[in-house]
Backbone bond lengths (Angstrom), bond angles and torsions (degrees), N, CA, C in turn:
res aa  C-N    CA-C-N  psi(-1)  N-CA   C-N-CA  omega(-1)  CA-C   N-CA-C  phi
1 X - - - 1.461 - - 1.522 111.86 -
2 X 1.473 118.92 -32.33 1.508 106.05 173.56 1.340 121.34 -74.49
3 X 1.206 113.70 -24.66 1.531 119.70 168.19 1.604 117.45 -37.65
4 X 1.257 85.12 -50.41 1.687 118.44 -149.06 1.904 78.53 -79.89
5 X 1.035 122.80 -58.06 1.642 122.10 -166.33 1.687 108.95 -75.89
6 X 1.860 114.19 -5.26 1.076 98.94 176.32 1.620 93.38 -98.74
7 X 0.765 132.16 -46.63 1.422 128.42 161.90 2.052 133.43 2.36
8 X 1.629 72.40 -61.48 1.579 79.96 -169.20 1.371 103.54 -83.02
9 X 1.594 100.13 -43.01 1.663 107.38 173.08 1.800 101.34 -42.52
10 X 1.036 119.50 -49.13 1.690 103.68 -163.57 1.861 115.77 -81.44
11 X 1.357 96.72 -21.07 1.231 125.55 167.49 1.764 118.86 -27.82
12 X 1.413 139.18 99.92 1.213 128.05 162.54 1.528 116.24 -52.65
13 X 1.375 146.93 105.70 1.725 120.21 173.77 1.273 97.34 -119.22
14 X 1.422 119.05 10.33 1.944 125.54 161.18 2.056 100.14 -50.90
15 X 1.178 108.04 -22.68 1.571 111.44 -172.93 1.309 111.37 -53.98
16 X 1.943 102.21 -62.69 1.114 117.76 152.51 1.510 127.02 -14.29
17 X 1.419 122.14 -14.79 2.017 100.54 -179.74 1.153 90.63 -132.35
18 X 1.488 130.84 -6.37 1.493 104.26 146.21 1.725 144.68 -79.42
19 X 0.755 130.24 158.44 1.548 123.65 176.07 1.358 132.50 -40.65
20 X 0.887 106.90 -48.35 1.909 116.53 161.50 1.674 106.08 -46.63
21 X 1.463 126.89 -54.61 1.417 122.03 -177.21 1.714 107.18 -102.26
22 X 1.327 130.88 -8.68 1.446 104.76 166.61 1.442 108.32 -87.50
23 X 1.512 117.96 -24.48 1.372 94.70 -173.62 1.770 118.61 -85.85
24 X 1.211 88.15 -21.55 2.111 86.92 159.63 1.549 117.00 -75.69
25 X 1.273 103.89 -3.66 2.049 98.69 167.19 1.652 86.48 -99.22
26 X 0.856 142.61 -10.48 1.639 133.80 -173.00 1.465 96.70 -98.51
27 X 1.498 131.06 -24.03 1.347 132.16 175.04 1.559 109.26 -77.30
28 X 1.163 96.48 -61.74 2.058 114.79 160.13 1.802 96.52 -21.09
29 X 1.030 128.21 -103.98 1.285 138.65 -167.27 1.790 117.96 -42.44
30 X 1.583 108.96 -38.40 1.372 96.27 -175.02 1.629 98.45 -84.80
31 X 1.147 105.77 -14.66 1.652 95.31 -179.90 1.913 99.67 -70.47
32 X 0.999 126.24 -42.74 1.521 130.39 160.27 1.482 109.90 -20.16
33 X 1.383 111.10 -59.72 1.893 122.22 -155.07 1.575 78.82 -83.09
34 X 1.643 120.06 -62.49 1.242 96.76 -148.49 1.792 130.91 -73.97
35 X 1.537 105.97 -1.69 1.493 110.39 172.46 1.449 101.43 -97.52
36 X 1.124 115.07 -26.74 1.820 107.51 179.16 1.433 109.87 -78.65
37 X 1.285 130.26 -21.27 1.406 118.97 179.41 1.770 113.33 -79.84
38 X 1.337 111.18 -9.91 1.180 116.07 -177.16 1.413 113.40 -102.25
39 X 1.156 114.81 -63.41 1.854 136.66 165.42 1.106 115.40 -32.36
40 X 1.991 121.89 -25.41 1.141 98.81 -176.84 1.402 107.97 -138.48
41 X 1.908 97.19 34.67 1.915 102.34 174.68 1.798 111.81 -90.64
42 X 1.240 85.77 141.74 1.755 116.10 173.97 1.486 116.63 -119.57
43 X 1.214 110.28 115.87 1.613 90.98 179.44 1.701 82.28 -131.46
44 X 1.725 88.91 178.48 1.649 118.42 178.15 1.592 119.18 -157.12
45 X 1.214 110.99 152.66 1.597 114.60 -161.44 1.463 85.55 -131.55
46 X 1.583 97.76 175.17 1.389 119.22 172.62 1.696 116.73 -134.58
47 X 1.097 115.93 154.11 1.485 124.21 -178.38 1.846 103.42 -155.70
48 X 1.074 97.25 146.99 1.511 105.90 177.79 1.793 119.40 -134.22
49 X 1.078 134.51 134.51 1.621 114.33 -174.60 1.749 82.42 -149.39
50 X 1.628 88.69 136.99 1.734 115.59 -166.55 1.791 84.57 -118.82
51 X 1.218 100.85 136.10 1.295 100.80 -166.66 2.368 90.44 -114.27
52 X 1.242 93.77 -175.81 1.546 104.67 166.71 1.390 121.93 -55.49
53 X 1.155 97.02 -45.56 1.877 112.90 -179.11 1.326 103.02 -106.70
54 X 1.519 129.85 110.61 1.286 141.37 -145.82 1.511 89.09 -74.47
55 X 1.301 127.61 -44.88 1.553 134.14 -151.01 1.773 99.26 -78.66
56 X 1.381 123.83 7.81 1.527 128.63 -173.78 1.513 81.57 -109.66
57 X 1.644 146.90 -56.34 1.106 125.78 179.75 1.294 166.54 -20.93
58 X 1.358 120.91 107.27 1.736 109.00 -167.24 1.220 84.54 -105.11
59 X 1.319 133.29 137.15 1.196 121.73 144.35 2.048 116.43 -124.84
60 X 1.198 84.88 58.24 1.933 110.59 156.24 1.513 101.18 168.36
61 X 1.548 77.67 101.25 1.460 115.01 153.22 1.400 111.28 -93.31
62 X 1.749 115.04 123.53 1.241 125.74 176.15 1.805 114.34 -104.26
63 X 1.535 95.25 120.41 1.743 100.80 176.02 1.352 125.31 -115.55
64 X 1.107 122.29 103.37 1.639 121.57 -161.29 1.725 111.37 -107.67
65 X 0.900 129.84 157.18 0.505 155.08 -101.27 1.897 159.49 174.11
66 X 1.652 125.29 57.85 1.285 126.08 -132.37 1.734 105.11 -154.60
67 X 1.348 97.16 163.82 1.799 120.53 -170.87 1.552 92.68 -43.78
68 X 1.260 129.94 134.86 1.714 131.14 8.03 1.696 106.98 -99.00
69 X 1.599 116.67 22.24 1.694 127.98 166.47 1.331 78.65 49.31
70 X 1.627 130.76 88.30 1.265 133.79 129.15 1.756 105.86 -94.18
71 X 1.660 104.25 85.03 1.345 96.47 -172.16 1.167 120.66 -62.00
72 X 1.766 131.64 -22.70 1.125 131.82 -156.74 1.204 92.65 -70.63
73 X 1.506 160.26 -54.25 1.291 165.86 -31.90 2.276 91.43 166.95
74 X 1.020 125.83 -43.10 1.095 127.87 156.53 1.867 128.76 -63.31
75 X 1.662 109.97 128.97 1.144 119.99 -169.64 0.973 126.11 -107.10
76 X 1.880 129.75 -169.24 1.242 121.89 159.93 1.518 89.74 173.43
77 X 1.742 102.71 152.30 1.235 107.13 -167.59 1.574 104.73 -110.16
78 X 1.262 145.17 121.94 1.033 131.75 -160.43 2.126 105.72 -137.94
79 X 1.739 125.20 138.60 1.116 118.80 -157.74 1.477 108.73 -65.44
80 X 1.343 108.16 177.07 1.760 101.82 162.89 0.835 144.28 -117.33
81 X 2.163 86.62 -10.19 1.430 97.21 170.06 1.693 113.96 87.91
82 X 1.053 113.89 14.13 1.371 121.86 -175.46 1.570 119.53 -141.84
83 X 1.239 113.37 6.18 1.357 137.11 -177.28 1.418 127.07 52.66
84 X 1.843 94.97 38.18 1.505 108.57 171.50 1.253 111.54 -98.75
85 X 1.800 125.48 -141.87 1.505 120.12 173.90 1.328 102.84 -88.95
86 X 1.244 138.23 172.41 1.608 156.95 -170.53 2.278 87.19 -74.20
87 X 1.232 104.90 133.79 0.945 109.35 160.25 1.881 115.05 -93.43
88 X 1.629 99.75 139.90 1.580 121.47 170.15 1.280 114.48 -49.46
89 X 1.490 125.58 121.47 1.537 107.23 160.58 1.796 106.30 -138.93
90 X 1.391 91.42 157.38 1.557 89.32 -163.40 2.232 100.23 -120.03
91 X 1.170 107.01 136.34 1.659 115.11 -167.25 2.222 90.75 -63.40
92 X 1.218 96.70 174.24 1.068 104.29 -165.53 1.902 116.62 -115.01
93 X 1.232 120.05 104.77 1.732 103.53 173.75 1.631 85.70 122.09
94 X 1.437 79.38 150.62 1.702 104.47 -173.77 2.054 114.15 -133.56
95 X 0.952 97.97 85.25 1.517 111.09 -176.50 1.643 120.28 -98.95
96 X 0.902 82.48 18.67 1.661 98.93 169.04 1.940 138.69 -64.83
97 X 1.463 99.74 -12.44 1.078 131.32 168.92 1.300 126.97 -77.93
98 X 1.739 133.28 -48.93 1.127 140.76 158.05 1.885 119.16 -59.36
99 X 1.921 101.71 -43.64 0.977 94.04 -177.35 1.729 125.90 -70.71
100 X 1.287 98.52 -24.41 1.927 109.50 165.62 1.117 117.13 -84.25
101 X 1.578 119.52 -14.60 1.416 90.87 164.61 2.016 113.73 -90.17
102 X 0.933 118.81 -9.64 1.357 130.43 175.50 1.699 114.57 -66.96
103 X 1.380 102.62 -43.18 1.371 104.49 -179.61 1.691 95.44 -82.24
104 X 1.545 124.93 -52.52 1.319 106.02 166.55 1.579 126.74 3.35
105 X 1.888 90.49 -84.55 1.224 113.12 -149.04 1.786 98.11 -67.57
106 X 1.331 132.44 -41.12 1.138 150.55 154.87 1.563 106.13 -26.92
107 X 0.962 129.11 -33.42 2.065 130.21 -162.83 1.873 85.58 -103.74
108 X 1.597 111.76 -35.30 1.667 87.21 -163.60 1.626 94.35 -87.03
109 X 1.210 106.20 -23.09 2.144 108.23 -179.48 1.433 89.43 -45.30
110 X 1.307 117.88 -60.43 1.687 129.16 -151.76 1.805 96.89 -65.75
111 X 1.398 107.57 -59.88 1.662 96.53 176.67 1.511 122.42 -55.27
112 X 1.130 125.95 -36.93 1.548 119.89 177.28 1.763 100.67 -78.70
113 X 0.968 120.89 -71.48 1.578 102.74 -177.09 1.112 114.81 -38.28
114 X 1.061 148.43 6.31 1.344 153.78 -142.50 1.800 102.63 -128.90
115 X 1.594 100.69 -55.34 1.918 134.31 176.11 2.062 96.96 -63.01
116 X 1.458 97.76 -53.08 1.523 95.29 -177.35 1.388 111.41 -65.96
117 X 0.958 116.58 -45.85 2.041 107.29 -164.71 1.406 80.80 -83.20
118 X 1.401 150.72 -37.46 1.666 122.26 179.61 1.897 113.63 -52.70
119 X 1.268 103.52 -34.94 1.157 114.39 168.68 1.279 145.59 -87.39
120 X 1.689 108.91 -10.09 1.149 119.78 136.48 1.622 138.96 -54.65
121 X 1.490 101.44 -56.54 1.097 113.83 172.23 1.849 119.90 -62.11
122 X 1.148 117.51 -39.70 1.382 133.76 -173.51 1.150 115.23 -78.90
123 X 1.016 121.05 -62.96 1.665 153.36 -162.14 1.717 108.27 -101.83
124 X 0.895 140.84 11.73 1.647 137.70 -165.25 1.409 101.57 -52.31
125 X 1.094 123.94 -68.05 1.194 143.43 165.12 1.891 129.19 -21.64
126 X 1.375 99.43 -60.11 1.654 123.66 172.99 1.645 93.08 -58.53
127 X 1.634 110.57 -66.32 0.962 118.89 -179.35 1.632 129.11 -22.45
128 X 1.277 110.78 -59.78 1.260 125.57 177.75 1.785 121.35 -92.21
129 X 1.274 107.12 2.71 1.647 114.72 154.81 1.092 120.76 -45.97
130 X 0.933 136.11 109.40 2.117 136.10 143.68 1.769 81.88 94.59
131 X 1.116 123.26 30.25 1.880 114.60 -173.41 1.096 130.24 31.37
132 X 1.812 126.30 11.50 1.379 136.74 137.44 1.753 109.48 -0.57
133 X 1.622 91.94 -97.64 1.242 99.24 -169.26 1.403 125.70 -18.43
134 X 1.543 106.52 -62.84 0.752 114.91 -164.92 1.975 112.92 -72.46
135 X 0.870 132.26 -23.36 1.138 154.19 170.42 1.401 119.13 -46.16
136 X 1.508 109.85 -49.66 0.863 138.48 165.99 1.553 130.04 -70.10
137 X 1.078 98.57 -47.13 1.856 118.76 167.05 1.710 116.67 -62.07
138 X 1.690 113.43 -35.71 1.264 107.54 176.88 1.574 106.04 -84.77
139 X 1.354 115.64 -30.10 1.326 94.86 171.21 1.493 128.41 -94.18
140 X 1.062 136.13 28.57 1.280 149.75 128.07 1.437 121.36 -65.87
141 X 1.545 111.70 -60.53 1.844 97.75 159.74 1.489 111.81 -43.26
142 X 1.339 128.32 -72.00 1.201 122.71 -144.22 2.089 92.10 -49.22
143 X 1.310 110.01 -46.47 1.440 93.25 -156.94 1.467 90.55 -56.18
144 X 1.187 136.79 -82.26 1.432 147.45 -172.98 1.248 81.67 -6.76
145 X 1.229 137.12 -85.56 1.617 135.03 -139.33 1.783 102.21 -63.08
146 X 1.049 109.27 -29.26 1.600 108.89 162.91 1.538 118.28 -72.17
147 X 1.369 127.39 -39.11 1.166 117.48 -174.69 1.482 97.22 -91.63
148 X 1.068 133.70 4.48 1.661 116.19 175.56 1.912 106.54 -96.33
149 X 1.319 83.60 -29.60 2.116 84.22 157.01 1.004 119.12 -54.88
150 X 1.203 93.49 -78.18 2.065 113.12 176.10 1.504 95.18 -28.77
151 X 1.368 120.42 -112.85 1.587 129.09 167.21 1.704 119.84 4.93
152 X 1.568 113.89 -56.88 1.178 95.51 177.47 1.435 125.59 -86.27
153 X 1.434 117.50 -5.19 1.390 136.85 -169.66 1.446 97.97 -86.22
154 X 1.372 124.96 -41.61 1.557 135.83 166.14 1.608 125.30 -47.33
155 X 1.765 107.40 -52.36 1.050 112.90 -162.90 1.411 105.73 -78.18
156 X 1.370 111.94 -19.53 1.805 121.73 -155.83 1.203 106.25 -89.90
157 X 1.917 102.97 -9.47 1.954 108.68 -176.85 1.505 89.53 -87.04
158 X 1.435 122.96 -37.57 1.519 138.88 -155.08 1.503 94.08 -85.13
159 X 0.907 143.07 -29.41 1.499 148.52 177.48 1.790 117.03 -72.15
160 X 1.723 92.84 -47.14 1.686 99.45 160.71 1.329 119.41 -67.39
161 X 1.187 121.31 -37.33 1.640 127.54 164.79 1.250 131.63 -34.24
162 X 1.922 99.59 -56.47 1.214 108.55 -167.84 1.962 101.29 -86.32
163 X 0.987 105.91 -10.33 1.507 103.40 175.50 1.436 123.00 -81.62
164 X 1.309 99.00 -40.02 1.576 111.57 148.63 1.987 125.76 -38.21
165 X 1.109 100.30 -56.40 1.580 130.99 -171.30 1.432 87.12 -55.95
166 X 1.254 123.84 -76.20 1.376 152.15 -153.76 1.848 117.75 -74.87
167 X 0.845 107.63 -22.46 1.860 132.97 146.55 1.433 106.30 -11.88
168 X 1.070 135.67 75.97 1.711 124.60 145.50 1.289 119.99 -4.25
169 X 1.019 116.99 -62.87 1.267 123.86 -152.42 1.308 105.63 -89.16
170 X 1.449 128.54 -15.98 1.199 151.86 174.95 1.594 111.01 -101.18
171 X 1.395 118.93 -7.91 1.237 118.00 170.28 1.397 108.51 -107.43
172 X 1.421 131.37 -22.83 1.209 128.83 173.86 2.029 113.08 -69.41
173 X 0.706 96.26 -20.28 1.488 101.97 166.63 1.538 114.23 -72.13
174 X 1.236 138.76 -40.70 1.409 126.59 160.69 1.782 118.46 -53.34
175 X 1.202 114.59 3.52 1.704 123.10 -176.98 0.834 116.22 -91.70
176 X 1.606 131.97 73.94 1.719 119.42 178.33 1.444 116.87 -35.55
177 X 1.092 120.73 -42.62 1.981 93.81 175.70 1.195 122.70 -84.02
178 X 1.614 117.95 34.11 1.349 120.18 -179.09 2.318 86.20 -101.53
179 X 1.219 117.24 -47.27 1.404 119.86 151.66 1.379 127.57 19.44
180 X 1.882 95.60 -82.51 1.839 114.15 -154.67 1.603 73.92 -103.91
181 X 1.635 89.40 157.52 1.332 134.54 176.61 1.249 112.27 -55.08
182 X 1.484 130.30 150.91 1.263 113.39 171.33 1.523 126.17 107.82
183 X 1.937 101.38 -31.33 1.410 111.39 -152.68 1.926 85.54 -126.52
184 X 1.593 95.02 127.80 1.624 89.82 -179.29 1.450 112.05 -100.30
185 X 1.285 133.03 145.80 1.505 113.75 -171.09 1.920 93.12 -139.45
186 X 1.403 124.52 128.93 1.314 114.89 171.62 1.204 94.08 -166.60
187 X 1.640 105.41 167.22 2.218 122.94 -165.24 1.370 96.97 -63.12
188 X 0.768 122.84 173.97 1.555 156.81 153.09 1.607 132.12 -129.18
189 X 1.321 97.59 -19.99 1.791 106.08 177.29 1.324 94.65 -166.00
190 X 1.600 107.07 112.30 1.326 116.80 136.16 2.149 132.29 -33.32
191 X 1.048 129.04 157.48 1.439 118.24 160.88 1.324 118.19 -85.30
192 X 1.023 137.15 158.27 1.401 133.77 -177.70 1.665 102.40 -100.39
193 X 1.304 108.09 97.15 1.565 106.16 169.00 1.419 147.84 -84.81
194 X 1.610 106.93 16.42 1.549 125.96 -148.95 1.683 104.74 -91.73
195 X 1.171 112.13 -26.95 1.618 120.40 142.43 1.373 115.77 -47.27
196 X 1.179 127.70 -81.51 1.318 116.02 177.70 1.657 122.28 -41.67
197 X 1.389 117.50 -41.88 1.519 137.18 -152.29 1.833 79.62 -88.92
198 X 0.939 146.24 -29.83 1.699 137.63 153.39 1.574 124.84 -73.80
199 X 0.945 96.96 2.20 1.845 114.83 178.38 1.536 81.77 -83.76
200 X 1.656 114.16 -79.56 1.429 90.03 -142.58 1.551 107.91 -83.38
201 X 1.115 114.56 19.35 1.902 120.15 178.00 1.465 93.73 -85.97
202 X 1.772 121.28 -38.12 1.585 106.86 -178.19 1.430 107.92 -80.16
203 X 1.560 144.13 -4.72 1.407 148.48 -152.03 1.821 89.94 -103.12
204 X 1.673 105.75 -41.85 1.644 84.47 -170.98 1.726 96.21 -90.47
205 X 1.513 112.44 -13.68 1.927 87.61 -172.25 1.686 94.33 -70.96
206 X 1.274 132.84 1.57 1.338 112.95 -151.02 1.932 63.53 -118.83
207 X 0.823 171.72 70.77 1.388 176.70 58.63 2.059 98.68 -34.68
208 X 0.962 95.58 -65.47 1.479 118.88 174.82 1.497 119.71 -46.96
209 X 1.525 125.15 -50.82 1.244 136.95 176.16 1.535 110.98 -86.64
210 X 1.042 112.19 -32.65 1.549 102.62 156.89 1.525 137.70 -92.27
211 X 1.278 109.55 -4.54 1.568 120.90 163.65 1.137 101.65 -80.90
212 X 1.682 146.48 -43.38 1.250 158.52 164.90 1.346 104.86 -42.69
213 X 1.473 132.26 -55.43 1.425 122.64 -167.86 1.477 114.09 -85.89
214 X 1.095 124.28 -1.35 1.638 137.82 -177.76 1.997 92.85 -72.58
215 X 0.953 95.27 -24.20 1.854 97.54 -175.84 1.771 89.08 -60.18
216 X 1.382 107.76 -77.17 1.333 128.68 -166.77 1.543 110.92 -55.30
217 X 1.188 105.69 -55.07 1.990 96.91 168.67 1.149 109.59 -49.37
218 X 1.709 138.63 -46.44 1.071 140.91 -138.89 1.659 94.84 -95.59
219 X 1.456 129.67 -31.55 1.744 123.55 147.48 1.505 118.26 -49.75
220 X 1.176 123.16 -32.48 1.259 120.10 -178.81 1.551 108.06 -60.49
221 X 1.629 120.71 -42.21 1.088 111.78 -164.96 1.426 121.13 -83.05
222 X 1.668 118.15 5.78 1.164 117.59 163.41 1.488 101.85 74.52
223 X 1.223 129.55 21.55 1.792 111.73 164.15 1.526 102.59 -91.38
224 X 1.416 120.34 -11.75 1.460 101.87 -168.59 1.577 106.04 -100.51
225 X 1.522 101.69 -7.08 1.713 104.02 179.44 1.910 116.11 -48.60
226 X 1.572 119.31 -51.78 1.512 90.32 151.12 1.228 169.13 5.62
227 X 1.290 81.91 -62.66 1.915 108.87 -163.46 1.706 94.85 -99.94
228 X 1.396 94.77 -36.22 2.143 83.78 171.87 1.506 124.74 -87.63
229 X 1.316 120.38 18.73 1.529 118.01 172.02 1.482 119.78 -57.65
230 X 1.170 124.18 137.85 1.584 114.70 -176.77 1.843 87.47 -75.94
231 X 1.451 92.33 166.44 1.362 119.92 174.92 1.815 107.17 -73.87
232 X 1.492 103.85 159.22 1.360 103.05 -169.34 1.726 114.71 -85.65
233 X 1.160 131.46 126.49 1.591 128.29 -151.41 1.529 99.61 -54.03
234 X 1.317 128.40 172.10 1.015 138.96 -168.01 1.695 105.64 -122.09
235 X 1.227 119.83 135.73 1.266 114.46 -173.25 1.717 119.09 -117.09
236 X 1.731 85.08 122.61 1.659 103.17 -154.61 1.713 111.99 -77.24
237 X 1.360 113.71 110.04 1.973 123.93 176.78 1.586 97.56 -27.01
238 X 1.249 122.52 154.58 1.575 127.08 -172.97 1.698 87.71 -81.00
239 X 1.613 109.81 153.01 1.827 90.67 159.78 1.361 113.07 -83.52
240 X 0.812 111.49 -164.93 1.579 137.37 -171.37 1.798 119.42 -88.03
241 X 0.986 122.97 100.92 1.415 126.06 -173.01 1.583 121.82 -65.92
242 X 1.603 117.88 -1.59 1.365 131.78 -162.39 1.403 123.79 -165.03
243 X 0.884 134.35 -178.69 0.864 125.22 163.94 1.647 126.74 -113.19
244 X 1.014 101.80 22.35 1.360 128.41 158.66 1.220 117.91 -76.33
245 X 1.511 125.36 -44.35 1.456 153.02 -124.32 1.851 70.64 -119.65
246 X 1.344 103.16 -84.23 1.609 101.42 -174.56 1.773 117.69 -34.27
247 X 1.409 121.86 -40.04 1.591 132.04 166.67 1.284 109.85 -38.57
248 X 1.482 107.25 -66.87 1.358 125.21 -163.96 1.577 111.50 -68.18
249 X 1.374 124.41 -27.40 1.221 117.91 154.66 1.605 124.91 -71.82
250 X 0.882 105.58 -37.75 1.904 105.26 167.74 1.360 92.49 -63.72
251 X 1.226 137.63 -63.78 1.736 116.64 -162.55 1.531 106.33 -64.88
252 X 1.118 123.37 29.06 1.587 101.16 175.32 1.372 122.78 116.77
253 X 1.328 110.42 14.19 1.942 134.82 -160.22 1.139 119.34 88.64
254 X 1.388 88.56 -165.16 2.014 106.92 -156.23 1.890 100.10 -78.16
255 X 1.343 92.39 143.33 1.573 100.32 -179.13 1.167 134.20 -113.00
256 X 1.220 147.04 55.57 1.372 147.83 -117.19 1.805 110.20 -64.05
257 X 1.703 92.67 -37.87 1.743 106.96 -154.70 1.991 92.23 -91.07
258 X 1.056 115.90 -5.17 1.377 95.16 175.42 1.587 146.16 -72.47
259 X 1.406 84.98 -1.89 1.854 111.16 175.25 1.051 76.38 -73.20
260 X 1.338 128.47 -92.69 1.526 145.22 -134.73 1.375 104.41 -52.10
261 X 1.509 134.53 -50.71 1.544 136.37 173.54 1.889 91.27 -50.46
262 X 1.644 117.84 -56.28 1.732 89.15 -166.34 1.393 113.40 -48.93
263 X 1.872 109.45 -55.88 1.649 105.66 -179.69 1.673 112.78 -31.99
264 X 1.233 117.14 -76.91 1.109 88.41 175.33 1.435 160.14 -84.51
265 X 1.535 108.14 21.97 1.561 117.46 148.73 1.766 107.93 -71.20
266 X 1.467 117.83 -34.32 0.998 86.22 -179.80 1.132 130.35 -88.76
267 X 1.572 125.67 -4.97 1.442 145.31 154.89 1.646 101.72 -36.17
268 X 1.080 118.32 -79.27 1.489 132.55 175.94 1.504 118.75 -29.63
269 X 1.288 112.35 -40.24 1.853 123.28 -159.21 1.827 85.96 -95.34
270 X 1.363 125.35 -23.93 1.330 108.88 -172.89 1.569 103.85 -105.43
271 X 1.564 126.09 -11.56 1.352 115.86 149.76 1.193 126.63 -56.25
272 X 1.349 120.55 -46.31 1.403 149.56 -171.56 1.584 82.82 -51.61
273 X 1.614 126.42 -69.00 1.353 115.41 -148.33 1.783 100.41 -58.56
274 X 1.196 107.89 -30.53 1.464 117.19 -153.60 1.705 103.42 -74.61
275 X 1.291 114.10 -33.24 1.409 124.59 166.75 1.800 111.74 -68.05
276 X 1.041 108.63 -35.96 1.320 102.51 175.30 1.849 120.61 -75.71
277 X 1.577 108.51 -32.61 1.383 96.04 154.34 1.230 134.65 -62.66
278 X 1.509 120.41 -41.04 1.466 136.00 -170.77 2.063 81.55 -67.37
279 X 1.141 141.64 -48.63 1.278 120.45 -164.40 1.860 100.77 -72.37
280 X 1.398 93.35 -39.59 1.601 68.90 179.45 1.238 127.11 -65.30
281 X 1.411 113.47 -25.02 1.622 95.88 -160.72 2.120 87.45 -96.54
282 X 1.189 139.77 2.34 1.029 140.33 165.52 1.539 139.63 -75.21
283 X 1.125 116.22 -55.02 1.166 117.75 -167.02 1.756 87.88 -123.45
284 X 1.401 129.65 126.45 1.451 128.35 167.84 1.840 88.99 -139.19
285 X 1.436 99.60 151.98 1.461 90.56 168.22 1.522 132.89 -82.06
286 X 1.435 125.92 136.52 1.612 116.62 -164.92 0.960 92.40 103.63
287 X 1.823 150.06 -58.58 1.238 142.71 -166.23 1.072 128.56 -73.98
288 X 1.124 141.77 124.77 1.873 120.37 -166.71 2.001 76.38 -169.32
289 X 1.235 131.42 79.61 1.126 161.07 134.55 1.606 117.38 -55.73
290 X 1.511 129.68 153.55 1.052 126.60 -174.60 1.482 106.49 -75.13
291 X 1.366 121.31 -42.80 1.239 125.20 -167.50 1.871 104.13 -63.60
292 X 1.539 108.61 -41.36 1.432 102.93 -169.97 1.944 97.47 -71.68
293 X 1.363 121.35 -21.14 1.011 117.56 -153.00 1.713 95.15 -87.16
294 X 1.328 128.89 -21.76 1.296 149.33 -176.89 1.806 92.17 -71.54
295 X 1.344 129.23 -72.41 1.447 137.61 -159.70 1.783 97.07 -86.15
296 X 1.055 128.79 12.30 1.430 128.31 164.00 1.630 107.51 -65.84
297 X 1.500 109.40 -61.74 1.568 105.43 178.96 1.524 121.93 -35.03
298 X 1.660 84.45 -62.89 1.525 94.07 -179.71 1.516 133.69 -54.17
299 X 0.969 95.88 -52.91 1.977 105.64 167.05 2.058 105.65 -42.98
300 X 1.581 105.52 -48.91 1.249 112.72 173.91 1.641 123.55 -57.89
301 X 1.224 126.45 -52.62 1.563 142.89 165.67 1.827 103.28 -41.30
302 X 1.778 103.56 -58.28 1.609 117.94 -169.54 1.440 92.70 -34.00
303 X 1.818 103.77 -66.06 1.443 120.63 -146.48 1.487 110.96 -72.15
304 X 0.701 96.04 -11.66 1.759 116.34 171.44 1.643 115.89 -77.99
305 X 1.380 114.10 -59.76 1.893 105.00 161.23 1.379 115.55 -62.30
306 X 1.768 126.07 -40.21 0.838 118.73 148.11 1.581 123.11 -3.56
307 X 1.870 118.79 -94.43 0.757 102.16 -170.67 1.424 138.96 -87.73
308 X 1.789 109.16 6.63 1.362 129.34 -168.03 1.874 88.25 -80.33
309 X 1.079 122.30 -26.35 1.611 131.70 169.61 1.940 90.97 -57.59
């Protein structure tokens, strides 16, 4: 038991709720249904034949019937109607080939899904070293996902076969005293095929769940990591603080010095006003007062940075 509790304790089963490990426990299980629903069907029919002379009559004849359907190899004793022994008859067709290789392929699905989630869970780590694992893991799905086509595309021709084969009404015709006049011969029991007819519904979903997880193995192995890098960000021009700033980009880009030229126009336009008072109230003609004669310099000096500006 401590084994067993150091185990799980060390155990990843967070794997388990992602896609890579639920859908190989969802592969795990249908590979379960789909070799056991086949591997371990038995069926049986009925036939009855009432002959002229009531006391020659069987009417239930039992034909059975089961996995790997080597029908030729299956019997049944049926009357003749002539008041000898029951003549031998044997069913017809040998489908034994599709159905073993189906359950085959079904027992090795089940053993590797089985190898992967131990190694998911255990091993996550090992797993994804030097990208082995993973390397390895997609190409094992991919074949699986081919042989569960193959396999179920096989068994489902071999399944129509054997239903064919297995036909009452198609088996009462091998009965010479079904023939002469007189002698009535018809089914009594169909086989029950709904076992089989869930065989090959679990052969293609398990076609399905493993063509599906080849996406997710095939991320594991890191060849497509490349091709998904985002692009490198793009780096956005500052905006414009003015509408100056906005001008200067329509004329041809950004302008650094065009603040600085307004300041000083407007430096200039408010000297300007200030020179134009000092002239008025300074220099008028006829007037030559102490006060105008005092602010003469000054107006003169102004107009002078004025124009050295």
């Amino acid at each position: 038991m401590d084994i067993v509790n150091q185990l799980v304790a060390g155990g990843q089963f967070r794997v388990l709720k992602v896609p890579l490990g639920f859908i190989k426990a969802l592969e795990w299980i249908f590979a379960i249904f789909a070799f056991s629903t086949c591997g371990s069907y038995s069926g049986m029919f009925k036939m009855s034949v009432e002959c002229k002379n009531r006391t020659e009559s069987d009417l239930s004849i039992e034909v059975e019937f089961k996995y790997p359907f080597r029908l030729h190899q299956e019997y049944f004793d049926a009357p003749t109607c002539k008041g000898g022994p029951p003549e031998r008859l044997f069913l017809v067709g040998d489908y034994s080939s599709s159905a073993e290789f189906f359950v085959t392929i079904g027992v090795f699905a089940f053993l590797y899904s089985m190898a992967a989630l131990s190694v998911y869970v255990f091993a996550l780590e090992k797993y994804r070293e030097n990208n082995k694992g993973p390397l390895i893991d997609f190409g094992v799905t991919c074949v699986f996902t081919f042989m569960w086509l193959v396999s179920s595309a096989a068994w489902a021709k071999g399944l129509s076969d054997v239903k064919a084969s297995t036909d009452p009404e198609k088996v009462v015709d091998l009965i010479s005293a079904c023939d002469e006049e007189g002698n009535l011969c018809r089914e009594v029991h169909d086989p029950v095929m709904s076992g089989l007819n869930t065989s090959v519904c679990f052969g293609f979903m398990n076609l399905v769940l493993w063509g599906g997880n080849l996406w997710f193995v095939f991320k594991e192995t890191g060849i497509i990591a490349p091709f998904m890098r985002a692009p490198p960000p793009q780096e956005k021009q500052p905006a414009p603080d003015s509408y100056g700033q906005q001008a200067g980009y329509e004329q041809g880009g950004y302008q650094p010095e065009y603040n600085q030229q307004q300041d000083v126009r407007r430096r200039r336009r408010r000297k300007e006003e200030v020179w134009r008072q000092l002239a008025a109230e300074s220099v008028v003609p006829g007037n030559y007062s102490t006060h105008n004669a005092t602010l003469l310099p000054v107006c003169v000096c102004l107009r002078i940075c004025l124009c050295a500006e």
